[in-house]
PyMOL Python script that loads the backbone (N, CA, C, O; Angstrom):
from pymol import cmd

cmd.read_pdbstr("""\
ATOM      1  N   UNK A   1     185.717  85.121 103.262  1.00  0.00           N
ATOM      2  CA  UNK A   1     186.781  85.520 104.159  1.00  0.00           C
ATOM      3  C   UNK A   1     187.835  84.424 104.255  1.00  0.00           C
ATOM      4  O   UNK A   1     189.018  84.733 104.401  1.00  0.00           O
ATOM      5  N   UNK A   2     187.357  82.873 104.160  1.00  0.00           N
ATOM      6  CA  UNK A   2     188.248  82.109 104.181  1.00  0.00           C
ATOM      7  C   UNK A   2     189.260  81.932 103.494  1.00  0.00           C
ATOM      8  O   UNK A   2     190.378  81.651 103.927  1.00  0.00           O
ATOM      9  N   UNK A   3     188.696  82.201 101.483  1.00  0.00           N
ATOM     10  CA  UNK A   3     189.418  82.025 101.197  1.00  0.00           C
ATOM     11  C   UNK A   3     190.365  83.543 100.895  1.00  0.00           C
ATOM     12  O   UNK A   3     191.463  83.256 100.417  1.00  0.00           O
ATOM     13  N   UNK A   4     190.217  84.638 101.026  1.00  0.00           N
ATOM     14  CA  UNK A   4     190.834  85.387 101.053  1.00  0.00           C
ATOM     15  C   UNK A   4     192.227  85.332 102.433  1.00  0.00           C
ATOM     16  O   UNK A   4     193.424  85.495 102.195  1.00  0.00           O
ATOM     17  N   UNK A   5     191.803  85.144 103.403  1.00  0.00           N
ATOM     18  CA  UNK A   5     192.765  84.890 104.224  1.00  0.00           C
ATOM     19  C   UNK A   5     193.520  83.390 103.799  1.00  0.00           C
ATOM     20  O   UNK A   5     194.727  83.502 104.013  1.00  0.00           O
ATOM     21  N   UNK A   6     193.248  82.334 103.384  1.00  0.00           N
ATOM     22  CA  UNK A   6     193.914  81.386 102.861  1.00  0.00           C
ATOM     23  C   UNK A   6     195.076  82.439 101.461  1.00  0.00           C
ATOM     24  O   UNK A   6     196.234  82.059 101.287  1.00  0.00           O
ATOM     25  N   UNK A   7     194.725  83.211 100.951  1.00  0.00           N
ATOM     26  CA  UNK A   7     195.649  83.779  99.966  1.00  0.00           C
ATOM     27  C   UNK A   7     196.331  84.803 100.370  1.00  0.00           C
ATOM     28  O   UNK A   7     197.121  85.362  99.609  1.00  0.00           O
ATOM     29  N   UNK A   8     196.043  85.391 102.196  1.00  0.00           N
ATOM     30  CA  UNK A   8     196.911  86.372 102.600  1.00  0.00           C
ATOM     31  C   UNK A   8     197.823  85.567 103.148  1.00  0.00           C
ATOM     32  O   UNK A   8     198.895  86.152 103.302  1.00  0.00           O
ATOM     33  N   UNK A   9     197.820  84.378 103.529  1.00  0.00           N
ATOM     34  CA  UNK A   9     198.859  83.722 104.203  1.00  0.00           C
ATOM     35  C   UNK A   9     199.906  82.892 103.742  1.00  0.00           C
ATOM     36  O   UNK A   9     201.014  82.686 104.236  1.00  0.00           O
ATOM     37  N   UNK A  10     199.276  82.361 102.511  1.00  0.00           N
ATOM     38  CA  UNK A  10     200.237  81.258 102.154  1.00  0.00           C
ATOM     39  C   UNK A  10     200.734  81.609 100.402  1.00  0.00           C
ATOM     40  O   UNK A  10     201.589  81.178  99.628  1.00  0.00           O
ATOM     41  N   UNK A  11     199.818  82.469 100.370  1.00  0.00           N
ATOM     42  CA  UNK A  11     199.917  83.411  98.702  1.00  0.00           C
ATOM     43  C   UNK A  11     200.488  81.963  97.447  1.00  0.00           C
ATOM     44  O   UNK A  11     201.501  81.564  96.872  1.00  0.00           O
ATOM     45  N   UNK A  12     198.872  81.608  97.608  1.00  0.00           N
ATOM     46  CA  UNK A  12     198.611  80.237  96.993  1.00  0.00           C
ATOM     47  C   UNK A  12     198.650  81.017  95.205  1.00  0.00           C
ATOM     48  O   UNK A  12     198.587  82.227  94.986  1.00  0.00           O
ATOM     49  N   UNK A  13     198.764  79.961  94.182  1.00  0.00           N
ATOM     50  CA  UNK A  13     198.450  80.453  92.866  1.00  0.00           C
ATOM     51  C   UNK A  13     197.526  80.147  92.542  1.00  0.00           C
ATOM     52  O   UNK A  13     197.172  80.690  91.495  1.00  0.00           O
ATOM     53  N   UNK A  14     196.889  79.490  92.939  1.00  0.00           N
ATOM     54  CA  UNK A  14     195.368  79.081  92.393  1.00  0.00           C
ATOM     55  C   UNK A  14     194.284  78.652  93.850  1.00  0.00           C
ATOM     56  O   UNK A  14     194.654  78.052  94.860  1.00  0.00           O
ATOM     57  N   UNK A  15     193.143  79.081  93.606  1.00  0.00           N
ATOM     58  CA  UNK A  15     192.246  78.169  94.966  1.00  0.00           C
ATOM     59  C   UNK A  15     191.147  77.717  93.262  1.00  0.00           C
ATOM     60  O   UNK A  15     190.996  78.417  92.261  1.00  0.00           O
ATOM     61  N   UNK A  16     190.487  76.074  93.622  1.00  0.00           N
ATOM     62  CA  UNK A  16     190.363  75.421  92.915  1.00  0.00           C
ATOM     63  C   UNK A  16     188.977  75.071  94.182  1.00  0.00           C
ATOM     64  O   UNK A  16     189.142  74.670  95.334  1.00  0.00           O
ATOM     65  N   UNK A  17     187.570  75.406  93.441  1.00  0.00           N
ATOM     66  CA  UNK A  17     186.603  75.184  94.596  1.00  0.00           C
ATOM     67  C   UNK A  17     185.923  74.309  93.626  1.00  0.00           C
ATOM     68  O   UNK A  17     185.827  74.355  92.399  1.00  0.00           O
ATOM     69  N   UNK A  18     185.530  73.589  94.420  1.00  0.00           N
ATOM     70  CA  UNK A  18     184.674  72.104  93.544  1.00  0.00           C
ATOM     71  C   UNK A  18     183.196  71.983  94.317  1.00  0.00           C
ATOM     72  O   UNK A  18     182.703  72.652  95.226  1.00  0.00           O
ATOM     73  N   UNK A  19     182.777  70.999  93.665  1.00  0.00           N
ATOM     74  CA  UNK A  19     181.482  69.947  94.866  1.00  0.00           C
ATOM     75  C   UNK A  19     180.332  70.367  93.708  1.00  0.00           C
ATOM     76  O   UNK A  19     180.569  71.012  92.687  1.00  0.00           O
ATOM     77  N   UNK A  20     179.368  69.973  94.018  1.00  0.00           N
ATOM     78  CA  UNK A  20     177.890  69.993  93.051  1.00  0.00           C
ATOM     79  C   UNK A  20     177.478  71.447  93.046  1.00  0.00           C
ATOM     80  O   UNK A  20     177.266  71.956  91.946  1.00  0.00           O
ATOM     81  N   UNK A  21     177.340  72.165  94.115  1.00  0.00           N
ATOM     82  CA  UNK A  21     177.224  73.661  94.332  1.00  0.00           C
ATOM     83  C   UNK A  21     178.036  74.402  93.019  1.00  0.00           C
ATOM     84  O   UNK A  21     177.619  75.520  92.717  1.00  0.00           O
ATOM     85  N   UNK A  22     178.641  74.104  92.595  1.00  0.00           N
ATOM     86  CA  UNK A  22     179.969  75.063  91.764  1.00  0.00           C
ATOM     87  C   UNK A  22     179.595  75.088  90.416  1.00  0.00           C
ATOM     88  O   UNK A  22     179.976  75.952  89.626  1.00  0.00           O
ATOM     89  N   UNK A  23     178.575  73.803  90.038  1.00  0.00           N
ATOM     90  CA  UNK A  23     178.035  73.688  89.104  1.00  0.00           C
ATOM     91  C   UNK A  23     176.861  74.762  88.796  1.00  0.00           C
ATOM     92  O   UNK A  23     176.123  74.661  87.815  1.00  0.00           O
ATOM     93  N   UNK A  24     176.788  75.691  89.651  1.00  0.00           N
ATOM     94  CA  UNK A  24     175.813  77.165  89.174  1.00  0.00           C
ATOM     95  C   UNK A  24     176.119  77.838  88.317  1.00  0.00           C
ATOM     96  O   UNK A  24     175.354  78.345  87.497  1.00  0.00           O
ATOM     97  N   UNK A  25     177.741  77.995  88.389  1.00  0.00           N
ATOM     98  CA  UNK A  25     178.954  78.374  87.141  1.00  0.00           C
ATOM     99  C   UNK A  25     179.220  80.587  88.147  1.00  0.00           C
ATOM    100  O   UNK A  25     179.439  80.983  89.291  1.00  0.00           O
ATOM    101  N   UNK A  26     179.062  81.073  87.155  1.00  0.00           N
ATOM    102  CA  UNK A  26     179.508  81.919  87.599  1.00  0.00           C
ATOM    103  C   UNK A  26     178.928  82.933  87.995  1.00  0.00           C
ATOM    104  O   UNK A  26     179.299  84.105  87.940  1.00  0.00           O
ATOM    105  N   UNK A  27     177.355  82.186  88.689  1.00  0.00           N
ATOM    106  CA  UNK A  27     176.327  82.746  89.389  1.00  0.00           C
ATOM    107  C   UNK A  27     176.644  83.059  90.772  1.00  0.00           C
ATOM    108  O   UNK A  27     176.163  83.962  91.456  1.00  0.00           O
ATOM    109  N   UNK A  28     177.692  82.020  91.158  1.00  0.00           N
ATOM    110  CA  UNK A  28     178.198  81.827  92.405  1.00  0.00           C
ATOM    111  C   UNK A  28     179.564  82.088  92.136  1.00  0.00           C
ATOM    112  O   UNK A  28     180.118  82.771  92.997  1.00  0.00           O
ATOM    113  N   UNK A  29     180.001  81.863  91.529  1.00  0.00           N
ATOM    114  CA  UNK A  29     181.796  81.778  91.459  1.00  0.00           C
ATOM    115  C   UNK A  29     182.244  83.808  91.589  1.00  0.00           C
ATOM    116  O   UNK A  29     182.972  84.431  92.362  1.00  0.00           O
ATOM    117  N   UNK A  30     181.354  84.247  90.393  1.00  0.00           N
ATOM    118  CA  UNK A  30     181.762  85.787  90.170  1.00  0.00           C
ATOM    119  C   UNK A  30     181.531  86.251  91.848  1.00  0.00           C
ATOM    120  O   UNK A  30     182.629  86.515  92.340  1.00  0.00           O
ATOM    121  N   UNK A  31     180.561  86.392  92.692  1.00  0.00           N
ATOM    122  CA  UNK A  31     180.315  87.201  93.965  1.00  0.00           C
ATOM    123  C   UNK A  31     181.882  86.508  94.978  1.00  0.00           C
ATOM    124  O   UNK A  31     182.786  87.302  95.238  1.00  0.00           O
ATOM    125  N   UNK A  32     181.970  85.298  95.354  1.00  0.00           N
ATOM    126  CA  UNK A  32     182.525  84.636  95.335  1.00  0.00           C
ATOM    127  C   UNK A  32     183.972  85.634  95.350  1.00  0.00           C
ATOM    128  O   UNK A  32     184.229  86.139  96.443  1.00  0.00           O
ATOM    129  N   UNK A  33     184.919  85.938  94.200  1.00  0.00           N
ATOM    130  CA  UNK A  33     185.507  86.384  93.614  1.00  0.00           C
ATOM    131  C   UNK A  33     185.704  88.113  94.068  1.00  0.00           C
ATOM    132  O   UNK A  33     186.758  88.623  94.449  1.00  0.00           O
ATOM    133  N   UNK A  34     184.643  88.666  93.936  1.00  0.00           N
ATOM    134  CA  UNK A  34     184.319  90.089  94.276  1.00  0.00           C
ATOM    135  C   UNK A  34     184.725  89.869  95.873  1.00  0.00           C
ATOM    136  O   UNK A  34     185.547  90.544  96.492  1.00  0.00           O
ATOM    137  N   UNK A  35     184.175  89.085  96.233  1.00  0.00           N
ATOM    138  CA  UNK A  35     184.707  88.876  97.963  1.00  0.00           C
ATOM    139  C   UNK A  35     185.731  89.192  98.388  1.00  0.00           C
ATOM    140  O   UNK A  35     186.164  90.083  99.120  1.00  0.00           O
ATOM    141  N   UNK A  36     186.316  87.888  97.550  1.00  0.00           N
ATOM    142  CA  UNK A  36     187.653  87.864  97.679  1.00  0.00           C
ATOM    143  C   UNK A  36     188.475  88.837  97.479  1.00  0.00           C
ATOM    144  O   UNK A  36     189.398  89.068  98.260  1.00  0.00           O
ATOM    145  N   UNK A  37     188.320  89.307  96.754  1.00  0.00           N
ATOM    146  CA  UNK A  37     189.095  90.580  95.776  1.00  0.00           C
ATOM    147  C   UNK A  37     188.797  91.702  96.947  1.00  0.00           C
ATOM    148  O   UNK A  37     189.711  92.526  96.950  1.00  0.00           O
ATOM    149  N   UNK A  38     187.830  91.972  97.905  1.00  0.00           N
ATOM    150  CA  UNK A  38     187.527  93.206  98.972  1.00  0.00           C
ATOM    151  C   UNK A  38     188.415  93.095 100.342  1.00  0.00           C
ATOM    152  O   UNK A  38     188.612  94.017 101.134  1.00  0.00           O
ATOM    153  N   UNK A  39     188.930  91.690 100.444  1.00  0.00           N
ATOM    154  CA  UNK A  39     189.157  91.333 101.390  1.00  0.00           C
ATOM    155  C   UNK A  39     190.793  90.694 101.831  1.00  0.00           C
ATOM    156  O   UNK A  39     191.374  90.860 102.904  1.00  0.00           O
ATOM    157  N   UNK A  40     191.040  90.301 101.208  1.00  0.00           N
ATOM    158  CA  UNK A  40     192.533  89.883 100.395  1.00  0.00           C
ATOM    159  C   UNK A  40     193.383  91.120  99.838  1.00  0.00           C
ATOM    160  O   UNK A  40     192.919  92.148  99.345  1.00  0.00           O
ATOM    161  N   UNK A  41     195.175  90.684 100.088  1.00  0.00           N
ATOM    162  CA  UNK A  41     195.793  91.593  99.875  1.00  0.00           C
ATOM    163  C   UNK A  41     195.890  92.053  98.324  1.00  0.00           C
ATOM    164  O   UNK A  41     195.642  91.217  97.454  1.00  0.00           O
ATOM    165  N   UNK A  42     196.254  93.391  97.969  1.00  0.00           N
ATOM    166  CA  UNK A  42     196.858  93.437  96.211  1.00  0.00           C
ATOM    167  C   UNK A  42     197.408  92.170  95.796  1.00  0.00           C
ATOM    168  O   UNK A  42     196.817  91.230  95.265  1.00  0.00           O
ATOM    169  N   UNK A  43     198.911  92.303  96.190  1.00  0.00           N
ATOM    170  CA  UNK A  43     200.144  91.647  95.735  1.00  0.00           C
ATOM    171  C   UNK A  43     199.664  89.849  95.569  1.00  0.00           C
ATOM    172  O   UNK A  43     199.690  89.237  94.501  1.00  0.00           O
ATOM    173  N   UNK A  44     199.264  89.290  96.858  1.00  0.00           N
ATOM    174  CA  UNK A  44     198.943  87.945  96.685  1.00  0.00           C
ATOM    175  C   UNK A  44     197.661  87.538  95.670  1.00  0.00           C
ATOM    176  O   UNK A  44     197.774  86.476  95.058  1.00  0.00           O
ATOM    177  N   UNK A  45     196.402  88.375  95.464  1.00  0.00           N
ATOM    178  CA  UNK A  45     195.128  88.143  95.234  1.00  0.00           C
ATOM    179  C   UNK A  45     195.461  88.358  93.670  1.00  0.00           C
ATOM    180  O   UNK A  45     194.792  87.721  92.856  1.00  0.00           O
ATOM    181  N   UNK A  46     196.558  89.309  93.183  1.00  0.00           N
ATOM    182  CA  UNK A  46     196.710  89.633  91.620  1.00  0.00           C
ATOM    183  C   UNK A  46     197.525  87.976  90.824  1.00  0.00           C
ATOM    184  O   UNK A  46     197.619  87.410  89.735  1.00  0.00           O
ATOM    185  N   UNK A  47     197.898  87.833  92.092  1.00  0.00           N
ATOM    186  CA  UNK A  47     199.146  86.707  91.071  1.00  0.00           C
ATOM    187  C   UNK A  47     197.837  85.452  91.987  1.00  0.00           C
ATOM    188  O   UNK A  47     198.428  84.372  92.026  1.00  0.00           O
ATOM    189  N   UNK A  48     196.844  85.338  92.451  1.00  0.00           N
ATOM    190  CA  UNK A  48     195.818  83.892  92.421  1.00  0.00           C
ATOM    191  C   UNK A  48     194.863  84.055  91.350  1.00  0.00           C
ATOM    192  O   UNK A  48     194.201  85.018  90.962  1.00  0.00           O
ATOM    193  N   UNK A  49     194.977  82.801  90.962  1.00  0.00           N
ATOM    194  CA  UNK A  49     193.580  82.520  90.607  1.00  0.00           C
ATOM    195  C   UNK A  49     192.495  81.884  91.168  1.00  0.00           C
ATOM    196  O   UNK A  49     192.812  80.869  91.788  1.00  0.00           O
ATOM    197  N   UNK A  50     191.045  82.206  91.154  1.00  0.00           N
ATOM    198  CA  UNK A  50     189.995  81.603  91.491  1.00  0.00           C
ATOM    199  C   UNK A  50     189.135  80.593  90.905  1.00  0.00           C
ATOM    200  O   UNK A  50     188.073  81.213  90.848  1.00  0.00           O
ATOM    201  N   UNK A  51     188.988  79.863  90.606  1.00  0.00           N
ATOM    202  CA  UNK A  51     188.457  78.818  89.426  1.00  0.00           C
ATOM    203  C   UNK A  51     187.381  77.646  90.276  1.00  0.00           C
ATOM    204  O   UNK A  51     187.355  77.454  91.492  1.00  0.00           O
ATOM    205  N   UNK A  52     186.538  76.965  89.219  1.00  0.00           N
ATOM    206  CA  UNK A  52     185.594  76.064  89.558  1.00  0.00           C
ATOM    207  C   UNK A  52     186.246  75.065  89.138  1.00  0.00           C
ATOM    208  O   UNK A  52     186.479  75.179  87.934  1.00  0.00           O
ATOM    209  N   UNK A  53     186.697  74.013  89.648  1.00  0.00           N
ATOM    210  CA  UNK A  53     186.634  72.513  89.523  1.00  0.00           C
ATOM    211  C   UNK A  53     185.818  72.103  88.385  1.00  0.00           C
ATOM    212  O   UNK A  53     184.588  72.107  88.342  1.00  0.00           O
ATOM    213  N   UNK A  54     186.857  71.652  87.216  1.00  0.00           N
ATOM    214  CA  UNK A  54     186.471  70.802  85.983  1.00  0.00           C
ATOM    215  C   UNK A  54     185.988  69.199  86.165  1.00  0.00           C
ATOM    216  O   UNK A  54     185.605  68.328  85.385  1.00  0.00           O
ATOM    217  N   UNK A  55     186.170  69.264  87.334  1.00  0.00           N
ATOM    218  CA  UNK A  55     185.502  67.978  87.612  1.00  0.00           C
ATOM    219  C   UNK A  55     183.974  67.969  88.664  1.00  0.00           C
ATOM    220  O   UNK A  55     183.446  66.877  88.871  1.00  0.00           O
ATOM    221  N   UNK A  56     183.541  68.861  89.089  1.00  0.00           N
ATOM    222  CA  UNK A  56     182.178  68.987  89.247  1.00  0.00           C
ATOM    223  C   UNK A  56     181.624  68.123  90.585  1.00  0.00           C
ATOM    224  O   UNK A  56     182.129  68.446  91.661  1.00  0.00           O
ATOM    225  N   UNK A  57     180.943  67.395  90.587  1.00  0.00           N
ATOM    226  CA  UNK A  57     180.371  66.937  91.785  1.00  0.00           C
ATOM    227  C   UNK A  57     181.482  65.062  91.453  1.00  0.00           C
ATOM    228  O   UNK A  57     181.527  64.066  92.175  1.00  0.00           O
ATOM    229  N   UNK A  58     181.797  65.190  90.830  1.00  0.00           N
ATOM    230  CA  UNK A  58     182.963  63.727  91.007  1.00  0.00           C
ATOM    231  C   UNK A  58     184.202  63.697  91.603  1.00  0.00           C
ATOM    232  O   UNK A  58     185.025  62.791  91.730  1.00  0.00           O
ATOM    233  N   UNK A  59     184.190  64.819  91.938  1.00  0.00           N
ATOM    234  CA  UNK A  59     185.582  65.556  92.413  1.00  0.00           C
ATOM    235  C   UNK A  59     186.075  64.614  93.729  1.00  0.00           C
ATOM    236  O   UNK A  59     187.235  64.516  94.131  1.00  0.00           O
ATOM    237  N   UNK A  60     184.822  63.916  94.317  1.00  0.00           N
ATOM    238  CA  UNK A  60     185.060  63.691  95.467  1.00  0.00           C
ATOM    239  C   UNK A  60     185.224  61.839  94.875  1.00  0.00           C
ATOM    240  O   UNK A  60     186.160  61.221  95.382  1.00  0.00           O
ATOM    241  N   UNK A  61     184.626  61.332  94.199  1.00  0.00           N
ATOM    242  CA  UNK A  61     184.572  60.002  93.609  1.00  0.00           C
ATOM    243  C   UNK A  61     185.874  59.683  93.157  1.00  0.00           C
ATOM    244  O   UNK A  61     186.681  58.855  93.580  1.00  0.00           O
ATOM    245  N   UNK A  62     185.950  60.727  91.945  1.00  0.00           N
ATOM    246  CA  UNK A  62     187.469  60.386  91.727  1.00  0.00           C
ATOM    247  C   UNK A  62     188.884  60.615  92.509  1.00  0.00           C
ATOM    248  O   UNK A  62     189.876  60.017  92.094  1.00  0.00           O
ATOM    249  N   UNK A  63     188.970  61.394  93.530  1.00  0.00           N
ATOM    250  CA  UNK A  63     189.470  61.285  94.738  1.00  0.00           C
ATOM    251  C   UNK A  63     189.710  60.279  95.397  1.00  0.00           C
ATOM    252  O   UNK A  63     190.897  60.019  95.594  1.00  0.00           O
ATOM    253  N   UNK A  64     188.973  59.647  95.792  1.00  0.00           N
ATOM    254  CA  UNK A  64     189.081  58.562  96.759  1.00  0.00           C
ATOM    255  C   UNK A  64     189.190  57.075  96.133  1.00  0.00           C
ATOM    256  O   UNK A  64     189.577  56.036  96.667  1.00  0.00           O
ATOM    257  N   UNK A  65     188.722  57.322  94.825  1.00  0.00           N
ATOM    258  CA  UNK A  65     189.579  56.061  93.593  1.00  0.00           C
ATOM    259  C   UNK A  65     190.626  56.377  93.737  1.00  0.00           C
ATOM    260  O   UNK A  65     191.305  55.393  94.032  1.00  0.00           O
ATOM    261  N   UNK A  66     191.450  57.672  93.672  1.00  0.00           N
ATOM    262  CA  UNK A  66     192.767  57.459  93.180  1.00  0.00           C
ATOM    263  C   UNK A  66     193.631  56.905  94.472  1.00  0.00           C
ATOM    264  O   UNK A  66     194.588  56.130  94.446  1.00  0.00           O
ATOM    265  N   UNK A  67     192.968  57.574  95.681  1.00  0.00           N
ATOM    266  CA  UNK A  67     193.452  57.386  96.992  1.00  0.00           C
ATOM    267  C   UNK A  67     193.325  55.490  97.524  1.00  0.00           C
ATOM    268  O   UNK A  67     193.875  54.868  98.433  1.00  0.00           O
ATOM    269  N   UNK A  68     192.655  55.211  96.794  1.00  0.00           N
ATOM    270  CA  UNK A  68     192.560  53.489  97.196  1.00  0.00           C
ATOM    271  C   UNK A  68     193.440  53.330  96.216  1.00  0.00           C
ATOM    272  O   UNK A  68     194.350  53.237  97.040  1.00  0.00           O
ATOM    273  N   UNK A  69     194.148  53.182  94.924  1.00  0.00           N
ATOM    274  CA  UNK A  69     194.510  53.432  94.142  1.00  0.00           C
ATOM    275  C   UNK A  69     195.959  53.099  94.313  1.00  0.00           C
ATOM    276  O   UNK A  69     196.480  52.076  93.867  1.00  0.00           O
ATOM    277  N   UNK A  70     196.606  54.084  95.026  1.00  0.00           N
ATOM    278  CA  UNK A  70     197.890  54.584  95.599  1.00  0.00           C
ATOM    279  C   UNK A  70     197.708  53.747  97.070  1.00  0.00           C
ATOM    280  O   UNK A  70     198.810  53.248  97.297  1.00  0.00           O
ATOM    281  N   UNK A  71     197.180  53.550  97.678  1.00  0.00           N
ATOM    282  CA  UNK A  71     197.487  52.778  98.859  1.00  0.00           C
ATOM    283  C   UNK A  71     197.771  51.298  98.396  1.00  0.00           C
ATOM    284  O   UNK A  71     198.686  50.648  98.900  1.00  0.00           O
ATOM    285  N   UNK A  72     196.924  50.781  97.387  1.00  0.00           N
ATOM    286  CA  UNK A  72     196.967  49.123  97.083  1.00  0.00           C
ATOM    287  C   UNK A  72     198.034  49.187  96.553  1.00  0.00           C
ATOM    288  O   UNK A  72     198.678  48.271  97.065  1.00  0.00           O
ATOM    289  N   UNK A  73     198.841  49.842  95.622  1.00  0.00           N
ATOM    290  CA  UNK A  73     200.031  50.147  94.740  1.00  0.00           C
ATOM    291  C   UNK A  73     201.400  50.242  96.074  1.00  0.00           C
ATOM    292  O   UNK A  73     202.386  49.568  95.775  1.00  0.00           O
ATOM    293  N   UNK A  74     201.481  50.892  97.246  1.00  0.00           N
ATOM    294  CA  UNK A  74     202.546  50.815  98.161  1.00  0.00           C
ATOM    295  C   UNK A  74     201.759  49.895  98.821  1.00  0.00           C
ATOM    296  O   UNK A  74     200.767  50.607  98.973  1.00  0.00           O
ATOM    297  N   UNK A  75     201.435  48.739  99.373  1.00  0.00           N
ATOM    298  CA  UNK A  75     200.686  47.939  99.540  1.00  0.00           C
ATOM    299  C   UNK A  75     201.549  46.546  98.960  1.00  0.00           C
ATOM    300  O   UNK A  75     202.224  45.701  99.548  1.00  0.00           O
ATOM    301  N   UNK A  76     201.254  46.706  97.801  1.00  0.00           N
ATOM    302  CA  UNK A  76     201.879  45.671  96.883  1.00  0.00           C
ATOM    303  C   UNK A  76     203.299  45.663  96.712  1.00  0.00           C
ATOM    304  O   UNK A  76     203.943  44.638  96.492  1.00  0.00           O
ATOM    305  N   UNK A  77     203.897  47.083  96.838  1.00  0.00           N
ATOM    306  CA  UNK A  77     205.900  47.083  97.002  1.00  0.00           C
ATOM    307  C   UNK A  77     205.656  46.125  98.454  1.00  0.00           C
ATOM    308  O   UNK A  77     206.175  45.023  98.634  1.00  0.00           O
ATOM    309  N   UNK A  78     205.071  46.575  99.073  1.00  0.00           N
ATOM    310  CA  UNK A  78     205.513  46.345 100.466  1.00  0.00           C
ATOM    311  C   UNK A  78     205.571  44.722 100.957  1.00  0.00           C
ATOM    312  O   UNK A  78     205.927  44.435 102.100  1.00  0.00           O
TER     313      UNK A  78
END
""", "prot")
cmd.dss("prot")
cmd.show_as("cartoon", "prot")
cmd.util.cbc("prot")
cmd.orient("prot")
């Protein structure tokens, strides 16, 4: 429901779901999807896509590298 209402509102082009869970592949992703698709409008839900995170359970590692990353970098202008 979440993310279907996240695509009735802001009529995103992609929702991009990650974390170690996602790594089931499309055991979870397809129902997932069907959800979405019951619950969500035509017009916004045809032009999103739904997809698993190519980055998997690091999603969150490499995140917060890049985020220390970018702070030491305006940090150092400053």
């Amino acid at each position: 429901m979440a993310i279907a209402n996240l695509i009735n509102l802001l009529n995103v082009e992609m929702v991009v779901l990650g974390g170690g869970v996602m790594e089931a592949g499309d055991v979870l992703l397809k129902p997932i999807v069907d959800e979405v698709k019951r619950h969500a409008l035509s017009p916004p839900y045809d032009d999103c896509r739904i997809v698993a995170s190519a980055l998997g359970s690091a999603a969150g590692v490499i995140g917060s590298s890049l985020l220390a990353r970018d702070m030491l970098s305006v940090e150092a202008v400053l």
